[in-house]
C-alpha positions in Angstrom: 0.0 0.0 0.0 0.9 3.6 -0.7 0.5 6.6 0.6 1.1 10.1 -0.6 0.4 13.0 0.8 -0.3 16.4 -1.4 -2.0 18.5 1.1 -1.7 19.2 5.1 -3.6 16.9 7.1 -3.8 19.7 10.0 -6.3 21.3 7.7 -6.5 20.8 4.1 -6.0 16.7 3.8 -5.5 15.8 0.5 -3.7 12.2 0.0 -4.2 9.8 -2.3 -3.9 5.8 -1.7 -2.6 2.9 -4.0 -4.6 0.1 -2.9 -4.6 -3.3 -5.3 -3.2 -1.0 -8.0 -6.4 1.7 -7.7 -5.5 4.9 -6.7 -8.2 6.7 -4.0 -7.9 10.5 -3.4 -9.1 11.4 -0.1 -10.3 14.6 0.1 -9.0 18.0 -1.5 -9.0 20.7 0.5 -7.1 23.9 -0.6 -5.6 25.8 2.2 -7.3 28.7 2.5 -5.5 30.9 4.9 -3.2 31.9 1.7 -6.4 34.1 1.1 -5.5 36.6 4.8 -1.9 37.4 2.3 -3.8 39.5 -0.2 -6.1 43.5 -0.1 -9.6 43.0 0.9 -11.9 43.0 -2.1 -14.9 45.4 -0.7 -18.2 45.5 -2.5 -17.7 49.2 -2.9 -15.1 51.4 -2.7 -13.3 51.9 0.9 -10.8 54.6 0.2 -8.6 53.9 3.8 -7.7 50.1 1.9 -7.5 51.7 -1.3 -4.7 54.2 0.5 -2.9 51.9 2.6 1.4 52.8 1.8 3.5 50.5 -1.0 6.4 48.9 0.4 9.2 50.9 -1.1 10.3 47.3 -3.1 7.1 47.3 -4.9 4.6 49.9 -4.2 2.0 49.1 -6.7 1.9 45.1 -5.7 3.0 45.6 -1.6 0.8 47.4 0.2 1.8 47.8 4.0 -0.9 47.5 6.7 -0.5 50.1 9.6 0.4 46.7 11.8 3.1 46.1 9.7 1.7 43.4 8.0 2.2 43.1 4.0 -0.6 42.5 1.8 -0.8 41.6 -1.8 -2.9 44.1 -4.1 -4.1 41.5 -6.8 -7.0 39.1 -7.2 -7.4 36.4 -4.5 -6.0 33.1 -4.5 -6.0 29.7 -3.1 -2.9 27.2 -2.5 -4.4 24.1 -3.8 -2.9 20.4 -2.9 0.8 20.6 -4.7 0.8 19.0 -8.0 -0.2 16.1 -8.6 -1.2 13.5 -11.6 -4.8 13.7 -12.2 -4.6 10.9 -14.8 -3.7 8.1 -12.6 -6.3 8.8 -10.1 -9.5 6.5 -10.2 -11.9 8.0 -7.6 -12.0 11.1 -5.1 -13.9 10.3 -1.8 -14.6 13.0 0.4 -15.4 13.4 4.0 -16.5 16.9 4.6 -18.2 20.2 2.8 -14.8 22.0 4.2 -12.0 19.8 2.5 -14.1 20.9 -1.0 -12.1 23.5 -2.0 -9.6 22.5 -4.4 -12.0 20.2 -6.2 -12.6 22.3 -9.2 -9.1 23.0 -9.5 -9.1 19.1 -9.8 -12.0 17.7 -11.1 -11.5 20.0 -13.9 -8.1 18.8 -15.1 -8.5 17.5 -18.5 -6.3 14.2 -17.4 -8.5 13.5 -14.9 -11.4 10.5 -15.2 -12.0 8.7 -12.6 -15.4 9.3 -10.3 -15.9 11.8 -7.3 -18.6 10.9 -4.5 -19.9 12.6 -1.1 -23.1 12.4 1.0 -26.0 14.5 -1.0 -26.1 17.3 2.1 -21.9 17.3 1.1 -22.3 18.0 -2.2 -24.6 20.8 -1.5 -23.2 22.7 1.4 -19.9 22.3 -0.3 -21.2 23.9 -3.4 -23.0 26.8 -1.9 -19.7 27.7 0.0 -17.4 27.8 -3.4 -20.5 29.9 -4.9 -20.5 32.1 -1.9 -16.8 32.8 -2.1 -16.9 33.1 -5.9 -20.0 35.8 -5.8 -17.8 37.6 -3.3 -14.8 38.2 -5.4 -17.6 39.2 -8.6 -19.0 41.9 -5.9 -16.0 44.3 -5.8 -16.4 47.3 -8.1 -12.7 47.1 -9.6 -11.2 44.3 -10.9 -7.5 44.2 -10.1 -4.3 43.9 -12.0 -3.0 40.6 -12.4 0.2 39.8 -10.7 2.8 37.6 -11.2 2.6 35.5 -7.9 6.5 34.7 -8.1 7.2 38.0 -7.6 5.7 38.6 -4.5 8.8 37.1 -1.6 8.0 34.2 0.3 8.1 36.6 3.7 4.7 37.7 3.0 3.1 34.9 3.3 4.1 30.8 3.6 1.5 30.1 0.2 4.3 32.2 -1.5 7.1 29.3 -1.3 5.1 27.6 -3.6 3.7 30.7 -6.1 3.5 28.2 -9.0 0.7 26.7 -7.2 -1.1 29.5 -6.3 -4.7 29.8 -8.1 -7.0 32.3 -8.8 -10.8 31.9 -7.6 -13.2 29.9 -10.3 -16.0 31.0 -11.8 -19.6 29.8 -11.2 -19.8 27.8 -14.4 -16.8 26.1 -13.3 -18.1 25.2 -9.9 -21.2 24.1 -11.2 -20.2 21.6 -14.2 -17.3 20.2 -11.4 -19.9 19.4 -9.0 -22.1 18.0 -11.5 -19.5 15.5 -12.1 -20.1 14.5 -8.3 -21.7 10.6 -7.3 -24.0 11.6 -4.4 -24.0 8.6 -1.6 -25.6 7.4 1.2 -24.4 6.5 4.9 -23.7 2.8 4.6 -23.6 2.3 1.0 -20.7 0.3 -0.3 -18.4 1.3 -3.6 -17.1 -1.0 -5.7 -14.4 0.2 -7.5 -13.4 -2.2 -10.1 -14.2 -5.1 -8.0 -10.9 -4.4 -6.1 -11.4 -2.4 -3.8 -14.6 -1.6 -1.4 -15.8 1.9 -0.1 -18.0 2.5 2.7 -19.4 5.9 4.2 -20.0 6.1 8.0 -21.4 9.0 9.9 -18.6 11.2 11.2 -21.1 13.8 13.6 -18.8 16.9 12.6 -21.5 18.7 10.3 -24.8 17.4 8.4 -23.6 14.8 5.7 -19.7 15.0 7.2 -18.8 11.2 6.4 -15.4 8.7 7.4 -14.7 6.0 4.8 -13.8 2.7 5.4 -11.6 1.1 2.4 -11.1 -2.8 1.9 -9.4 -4.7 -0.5 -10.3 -8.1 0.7 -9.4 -8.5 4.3 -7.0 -5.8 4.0 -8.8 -2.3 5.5 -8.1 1.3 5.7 -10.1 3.8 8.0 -10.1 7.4 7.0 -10.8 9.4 9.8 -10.8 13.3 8.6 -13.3 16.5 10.5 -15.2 14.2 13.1 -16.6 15.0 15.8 -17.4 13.4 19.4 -19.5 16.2 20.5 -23.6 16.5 21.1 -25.0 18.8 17.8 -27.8 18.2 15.0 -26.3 15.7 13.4 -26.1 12.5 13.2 -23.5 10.7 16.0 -19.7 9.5 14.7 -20.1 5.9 14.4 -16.9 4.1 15.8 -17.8 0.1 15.0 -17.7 0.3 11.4 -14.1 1.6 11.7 -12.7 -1.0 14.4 -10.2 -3.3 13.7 -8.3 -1.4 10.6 -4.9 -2.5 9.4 -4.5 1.3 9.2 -5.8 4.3 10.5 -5.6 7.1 8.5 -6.2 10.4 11.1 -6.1 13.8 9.8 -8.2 17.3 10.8 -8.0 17.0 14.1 -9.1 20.4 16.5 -6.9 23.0 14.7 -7.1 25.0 18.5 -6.7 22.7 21.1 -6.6 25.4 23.9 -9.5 26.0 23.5 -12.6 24.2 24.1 -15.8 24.6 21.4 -18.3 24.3 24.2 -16.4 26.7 26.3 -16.1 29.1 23.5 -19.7 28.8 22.5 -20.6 29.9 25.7 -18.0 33.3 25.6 -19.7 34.4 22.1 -23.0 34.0 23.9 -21.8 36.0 26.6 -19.6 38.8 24.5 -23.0 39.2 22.2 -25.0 39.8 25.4 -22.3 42.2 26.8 -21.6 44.1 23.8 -25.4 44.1 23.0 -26.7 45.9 25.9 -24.2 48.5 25.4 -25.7 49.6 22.6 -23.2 47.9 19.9 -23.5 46.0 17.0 -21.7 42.7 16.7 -20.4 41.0 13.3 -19.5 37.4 13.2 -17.8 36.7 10.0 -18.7 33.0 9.4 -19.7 30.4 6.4 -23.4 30.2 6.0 -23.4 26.3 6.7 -21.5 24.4 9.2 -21.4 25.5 12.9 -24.1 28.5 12.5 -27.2 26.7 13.2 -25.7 25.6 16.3 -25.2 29.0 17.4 -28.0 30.8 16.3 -30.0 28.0 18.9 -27.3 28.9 21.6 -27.3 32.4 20.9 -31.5 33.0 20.8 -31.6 31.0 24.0 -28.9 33.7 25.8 -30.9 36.8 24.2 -34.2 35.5 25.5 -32.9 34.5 29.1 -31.4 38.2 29.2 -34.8 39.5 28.0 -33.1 40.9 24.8 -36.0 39.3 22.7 -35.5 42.0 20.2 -32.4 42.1 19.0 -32.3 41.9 15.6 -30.3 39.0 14.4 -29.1 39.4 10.5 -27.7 37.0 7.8 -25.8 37.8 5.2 -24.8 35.9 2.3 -25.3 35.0 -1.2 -26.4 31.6 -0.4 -28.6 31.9 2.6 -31.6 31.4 1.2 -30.5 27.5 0.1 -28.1 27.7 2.9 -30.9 27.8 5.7 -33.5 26.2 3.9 -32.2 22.5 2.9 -31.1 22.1 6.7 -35.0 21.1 7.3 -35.0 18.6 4.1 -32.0 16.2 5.2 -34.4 15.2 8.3 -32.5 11.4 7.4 -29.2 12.9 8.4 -30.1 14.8 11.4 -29.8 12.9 14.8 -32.7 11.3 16.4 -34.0 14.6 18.8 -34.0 16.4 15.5 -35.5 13.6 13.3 -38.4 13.3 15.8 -39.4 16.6 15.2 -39.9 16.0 11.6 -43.3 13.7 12.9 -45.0 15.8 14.9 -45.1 17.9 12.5 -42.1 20.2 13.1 -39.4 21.9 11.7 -36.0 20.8 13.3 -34.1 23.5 13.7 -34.7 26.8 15.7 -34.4 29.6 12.6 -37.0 28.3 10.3 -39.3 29.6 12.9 -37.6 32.5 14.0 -37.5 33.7 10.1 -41.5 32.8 9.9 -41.5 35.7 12.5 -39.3 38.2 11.3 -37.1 37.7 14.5 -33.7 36.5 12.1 -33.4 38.4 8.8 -31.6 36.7 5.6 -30.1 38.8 2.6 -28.1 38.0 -0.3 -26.1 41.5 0.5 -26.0 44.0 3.0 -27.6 46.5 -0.3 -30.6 43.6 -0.8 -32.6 45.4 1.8 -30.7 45.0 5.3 -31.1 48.8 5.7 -35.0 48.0 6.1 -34.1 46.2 9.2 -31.2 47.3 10.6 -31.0 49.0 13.9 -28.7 49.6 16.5 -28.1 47.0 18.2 -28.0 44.2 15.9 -25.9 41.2 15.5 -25.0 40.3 11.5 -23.4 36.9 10.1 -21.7 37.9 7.1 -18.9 36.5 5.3 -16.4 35.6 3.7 -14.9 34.9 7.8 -11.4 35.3 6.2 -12.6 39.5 6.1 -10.6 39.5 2.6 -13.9 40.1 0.6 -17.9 39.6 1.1 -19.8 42.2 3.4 -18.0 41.5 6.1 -15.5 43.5 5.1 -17.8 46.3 3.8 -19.5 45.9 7.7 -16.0 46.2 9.2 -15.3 49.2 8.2 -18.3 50.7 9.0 -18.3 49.7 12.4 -14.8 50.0 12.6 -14.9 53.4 14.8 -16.9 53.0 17.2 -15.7 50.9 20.5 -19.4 49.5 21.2 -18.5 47.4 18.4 -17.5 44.0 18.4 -15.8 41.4 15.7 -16.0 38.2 16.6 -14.2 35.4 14.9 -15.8 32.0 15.3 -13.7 30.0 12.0 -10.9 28.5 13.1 -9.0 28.1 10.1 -8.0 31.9 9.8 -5.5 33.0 12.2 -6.9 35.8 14.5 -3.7 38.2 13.8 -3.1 38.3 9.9 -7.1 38.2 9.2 -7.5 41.4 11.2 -4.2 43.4 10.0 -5.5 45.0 7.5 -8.2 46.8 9.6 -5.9 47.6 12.5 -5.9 50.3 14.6 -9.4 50.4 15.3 -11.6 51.5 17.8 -13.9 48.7 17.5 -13.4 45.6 19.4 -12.4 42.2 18.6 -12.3 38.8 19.4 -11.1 35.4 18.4 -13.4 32.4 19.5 -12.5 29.5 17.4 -15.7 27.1 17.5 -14.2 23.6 16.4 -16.3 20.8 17.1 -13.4 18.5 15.4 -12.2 15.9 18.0 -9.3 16.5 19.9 -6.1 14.9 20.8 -7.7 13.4 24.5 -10.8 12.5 22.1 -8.2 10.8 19.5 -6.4 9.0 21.6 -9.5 7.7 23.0 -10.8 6.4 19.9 -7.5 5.0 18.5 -7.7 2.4 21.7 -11.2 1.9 20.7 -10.7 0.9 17.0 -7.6 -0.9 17.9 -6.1 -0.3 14.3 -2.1 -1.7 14.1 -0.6 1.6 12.2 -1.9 4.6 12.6 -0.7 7.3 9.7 -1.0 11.3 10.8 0.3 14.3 10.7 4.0 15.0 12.8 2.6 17.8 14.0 0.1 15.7 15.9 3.0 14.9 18.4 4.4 18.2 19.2 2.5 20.8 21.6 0.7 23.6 20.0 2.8 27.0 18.7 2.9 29.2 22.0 2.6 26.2 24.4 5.7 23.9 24.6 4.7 22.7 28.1 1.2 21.6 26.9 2.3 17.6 26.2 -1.6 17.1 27.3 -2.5 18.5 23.7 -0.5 16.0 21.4 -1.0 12.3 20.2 -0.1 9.6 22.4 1.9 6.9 21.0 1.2 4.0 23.0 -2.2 3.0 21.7 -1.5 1.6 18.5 1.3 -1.0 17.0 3.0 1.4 14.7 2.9 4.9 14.4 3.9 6.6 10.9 4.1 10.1 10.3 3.1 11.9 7.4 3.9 15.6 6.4 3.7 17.4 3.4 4.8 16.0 0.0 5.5 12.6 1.9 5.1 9.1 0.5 5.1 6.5 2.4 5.1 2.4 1.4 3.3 -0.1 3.8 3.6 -3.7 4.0 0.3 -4.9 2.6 -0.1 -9.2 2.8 -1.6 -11.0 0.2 -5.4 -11.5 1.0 -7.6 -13.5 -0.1 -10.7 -12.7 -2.9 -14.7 -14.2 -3.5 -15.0 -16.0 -6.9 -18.3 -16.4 -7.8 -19.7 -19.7 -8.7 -22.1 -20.3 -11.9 -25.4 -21.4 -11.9 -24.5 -23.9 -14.6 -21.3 -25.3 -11.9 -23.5 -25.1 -9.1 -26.4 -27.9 -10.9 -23.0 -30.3 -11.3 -22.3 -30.4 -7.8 -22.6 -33.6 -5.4 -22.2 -33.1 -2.1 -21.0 -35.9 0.3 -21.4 -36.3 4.6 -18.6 -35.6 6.2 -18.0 -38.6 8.6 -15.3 -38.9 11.8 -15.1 -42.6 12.1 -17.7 -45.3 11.3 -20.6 -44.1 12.9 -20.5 -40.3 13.7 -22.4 -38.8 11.1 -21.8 -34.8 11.2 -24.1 -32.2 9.7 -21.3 -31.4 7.0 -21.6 -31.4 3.4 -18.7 -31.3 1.3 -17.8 -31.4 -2.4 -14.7 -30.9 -5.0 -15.4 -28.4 -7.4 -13.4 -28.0 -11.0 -14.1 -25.4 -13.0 -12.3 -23.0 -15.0 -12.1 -18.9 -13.9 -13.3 -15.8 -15.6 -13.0 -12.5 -15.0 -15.0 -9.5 -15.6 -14.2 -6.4 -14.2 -11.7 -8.2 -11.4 -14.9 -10.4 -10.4 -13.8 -13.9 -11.3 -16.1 -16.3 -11.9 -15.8 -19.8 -11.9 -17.8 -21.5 -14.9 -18.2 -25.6 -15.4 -14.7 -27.6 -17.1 -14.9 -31.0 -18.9 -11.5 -31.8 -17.5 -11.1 -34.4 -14.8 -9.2 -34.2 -11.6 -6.2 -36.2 -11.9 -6.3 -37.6 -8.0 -8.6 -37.4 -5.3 -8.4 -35.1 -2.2 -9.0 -36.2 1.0 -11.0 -34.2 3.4 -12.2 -34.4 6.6 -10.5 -34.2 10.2 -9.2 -37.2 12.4 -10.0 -37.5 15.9 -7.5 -39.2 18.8 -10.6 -41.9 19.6 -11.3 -42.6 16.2 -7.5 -43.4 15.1 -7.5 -45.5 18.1 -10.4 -47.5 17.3 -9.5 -47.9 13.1 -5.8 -49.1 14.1 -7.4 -51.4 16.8 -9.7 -53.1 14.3 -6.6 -53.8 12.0 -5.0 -55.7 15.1 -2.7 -52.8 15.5 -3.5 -52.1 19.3 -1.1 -48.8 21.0 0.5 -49.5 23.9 0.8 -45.8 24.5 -0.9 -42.7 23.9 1.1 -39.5 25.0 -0.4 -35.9 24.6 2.1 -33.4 22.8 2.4 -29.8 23.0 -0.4 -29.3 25.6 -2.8 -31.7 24.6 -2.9 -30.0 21.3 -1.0 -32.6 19.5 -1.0 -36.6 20.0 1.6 -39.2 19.6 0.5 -43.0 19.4 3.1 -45.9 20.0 2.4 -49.3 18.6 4.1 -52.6 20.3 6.5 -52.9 17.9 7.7 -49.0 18.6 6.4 -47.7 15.2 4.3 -45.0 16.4 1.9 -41.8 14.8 2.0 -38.6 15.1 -1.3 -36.4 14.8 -0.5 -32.5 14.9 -3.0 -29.8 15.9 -2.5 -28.1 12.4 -3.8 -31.6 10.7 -0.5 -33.1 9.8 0.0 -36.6 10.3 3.5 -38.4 10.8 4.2 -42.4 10.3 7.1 -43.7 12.0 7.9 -47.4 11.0 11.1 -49.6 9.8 8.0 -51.9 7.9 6.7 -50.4 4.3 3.9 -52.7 4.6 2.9 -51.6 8.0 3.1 -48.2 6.7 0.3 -49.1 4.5 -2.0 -50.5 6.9 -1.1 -47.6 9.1 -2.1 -45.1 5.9 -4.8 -47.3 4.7 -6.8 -47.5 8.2 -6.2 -43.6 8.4 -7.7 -42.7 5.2 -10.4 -44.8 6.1 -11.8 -42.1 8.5 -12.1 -39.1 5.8 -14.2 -38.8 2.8 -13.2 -39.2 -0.6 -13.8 -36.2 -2.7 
């Protein structure tokens, strides 16, 4: 088995599997923190970004942030997985909505024809977030000069060691013929991929639709374990059985901000609303319009109305957020049971559906789509994009930006809390950074590798090193005692693992099957067991790597003996032939049995079935075979 790895399983997994010569994608997630390097695209003008200084290398491409940050003034782009050979690659199987990013980049390569599948409620929410970030970049009034990406020095930004990779954003048609290319699946149903190789869905719990795969070829199996999640929410629960037992585990996406804890920081953005709220402020929370944002929006109305703030307008804002809130209440099959039940009462599942029925949460496609009908001060506004590098977020911010009743909170946790908010910095508003990740953690991880039991576990080296900032924190990494083997893979490693020879069904015909005579299967003379045995010749087929065994004229050239032998029987067969054992000696444990004639010949049954004949008499070794044979059936 191989394993290479084109992506960062901390946060973008992309890695693709040779398994019985088919070669499995899983994932492909573009990292898209490369997006905090470049200007913020505003859907109108914002003269203070349009202002910000050149560095004195290259004024017109450099722009320098008051922070001392350096941004990029060109389009946006994403770091997709590094390069990699679309034309060997047979199928794409992906876990999550989030680790959808770089698929049109892929999909779209003409060398590329193999199959992609996801859960339905995958496929969707994945596509309304690459819309969503596409209709962003459309909104801004100006479109930029392009810029040579190796140009710009790897100090601004990591995704700049690697410019050649750097893409610009797709278009909508793009998106939209990539994701028609998509296989939707269900929980549970198994993938035959050339008759090689199996592929199996299993709940995950991170988000609705979020899915783990478990591979086999034969008795050889791989669990994929990418963006789960251990914790309480609408969806359906991570199922651990299905993945037990693996040959290897394949662990990637863990929490991406151990320190903190999701429920603990669910509660603080409750309480910082609240706060912030009763001041008079207004709050933004630059988010995706799927994902984590139903949870809150339950957690959130629950605060307001226990700290009689039942009229606090509560404002969405994205180009998606009509589909984005509405097929949540469809996908009743992959919400978890409290939320299921609801659907037979009748009920809608989820908190907002009702709270939009009366007028208490607003939805727009823009903040110039009619917010200002609604708006009042204080309100709280999800807007995106949550990297604040384009959408109305960044429209919002700067709006806001001056006043200190004012509050950003960041809730995403793949954008760092520093470089996202340089370019808006100094400001008198206030902000915060409350990563909600409901991705398992390492005390979670650990726990489940001792439950699945796999013998090598493949992950990411920086699973074994405390976070950035906290050296002490050995509580937050990997342990390494739970499993066999432990293998680590980084970026643009490949890795080769022993994989043993396993066995594979053949089908047999209809037309063999009507040939077939079955005989007893007998231990001694008058045991009769309730087994049916039967020799089988035929001649193999195969069709797409399912072999098939069809009938054959030719003969067997010898019979086969089948059957087992038991200590008594022997005993008794040899007896009858006036060969009567003066001893009988158990071997290894009793496992084993050795039987001495009187004339010290003797014979040797094993516990694996072999049989040994000791004697100086060829004749005697006949009668010894002949009363042996006796006791199995002929086939």
């Amino acid at each position: 088995m191989k394993i290479a790895n084109y992506g960062n399983l901390d946060h973008s997994c992309c890695v693709v599997i040779k398994l019985n010569n088919v070669h499995i994608m899983l994932d492909c997630g573009a990292d898209v923190s490369s997006l905090t390097a470049f200007l913020p695209l505003s859907p109108i003008h914002t003269p203070r970004l349009g202002n910000l200084p050149g560095c004195p290398e290259n004024p017109q491409v450099l722009k320098r942030a008051a922070g001392g940050s350096v941004l990029v003034n060109s389009d946006l782009h994403l770091l997709p997985p590094d390069s990699i050979d679309m034309s060997i690659v047979d199928a794409i199987l992906v876990t999550n909505s989030s680790q959808m990013s770089a698929l049109p980049y892929l999909v779209m390569d003409p060398a590329f024809s193999g199959r992609v599948y996801a859960t339905e409620p995958c496929v969707l929410m994945g596509q309304l977030a690459l819309i969503a970030l596409t209709k962003y970049t459309e909104q801004a009034p100006v479109r930029r000069k392009d810029v040579d990406m190796k140009s710009v020095p790897p100090s601004v930004h990591p995704s700049f060691r690697r410019p050649g990779d750097l893409r610009s954003i797709y278009k909508r048609d793009t998106i939209e013929e990539c994701f028609s290319r998509i296989t939707p699946v269900r929980y549970n149903e198994e993938l035959d991929l050339f008759g090689l190789v199996k592929c199996v869905p299993v709940p995950a719990g991170h988000s609705i639709g979020s899915a783990n795969w478990v591979i086999k070829a034969g008795d050889y199996k791989v669990s994929y374990v990418s963006s789960s999640s251990k914790l309480t929410n609408h969806t359906l629960p991570m199922e651990v059985v299905s993945l037990a037992n693996p040959n290897v585990l394949l662990l990637g996406n863990l929490a991406l901000n151990p320190v903190y804890s999701p429920s603990n920081k669910l509660t603080e953005v409750c309480n910082l609303v609240t706060e912030h709220v009763k001041q008079g402020g207004n709050v933004l929370i630059p988010c995706h319009s799927t994902g984590v944002l139903l949870d809150l929006i339950e957690w959130l109305i629950s605060h307001l109305n226990k700290h009689l703030l039942p009229e606090v307008p509560l404002i969405i804002v994205s180009p998606v957020a009509d589909a984005a809130l509405a097929h949540p209440d469809i996908y009743g099959e992959w919400l978890n049971d409290a939320k299921q039940a609801k659907l037979y009462v009748p009920e809608l599942p989820f908190v907002h559906s009702q709270l939009i029925k009366s007028k208490r949460i607003h939805h727009f496609n823009s903040v110039a789509d009619g917010m200002g009908e609604v708006y009042r001060n204080p309100c709280i506004v999800f807007a995106g994009h949550p990297s604040l590098r384009c959408g109305d977020s960044v429209l919002l911010l700067e709006k806001w930006r001056d006043d200190p009743r004012n509050v950003v909170i960041m809730i995403e946790p793949e954008y760092p809390y520093s470089p996202t908010l340089a370019p808006f910095l100094p400001m008198a508003m206030r902000s915060y950074f409350c990563p909600i990740d409901p991705s398992i953690d390492f005390e979670q991880a650990t726990k489940l590798i001792k439950e699945i039991k796999p013998r090598t576990v493949v992950t990411s080296p920086t699973y074994f090193r405390p976070p950035f900032g906290h050296p002490t924190r050995h509580d937050l990494t990997l342990g390494r005692d739970t499993a066999e083997e432990y293998v680590e893979l980084g970026f643009g490693d490949t890795i080769n693992l022993i994989q043993p020879l396993t066995s594979i069904p053949i089908e047999i015909s209809p037309a063999l099957i009507e040939r077939v005579e079955f005989q007893p299967l007998t231990r001694g003379q008058e045991k009769q067991r309730y087994q049916l045995a039967s020799r089988v010749t035929g001649t193999i087929s195969a069709r797409n790597n399912r072999p098939v065994l069809h009938p054959s004229d030719r003969q067997p050239r010898s019979q086969s003996l089948f059957g087992e032998l038991d200590i008594q029987d022997v005993i008794a067969a040899l007896s009858s032939q006036g060969l009567t054992p003066s001893r009988v000696e158990p071997l290894a444990g009793g496992q084993s049995h050795q039987i001495t004639l009187s004339d010290t010949s003797s014979v040797v049954l094993s516990a694996t079935g072999n049989v040994s004949i000791t004697t100086n008499s060829g004749e005697l070794r006949q009668t010894i075979l002949s009363s042996l044979t006796s006791l199995l059936v002929h086939l």
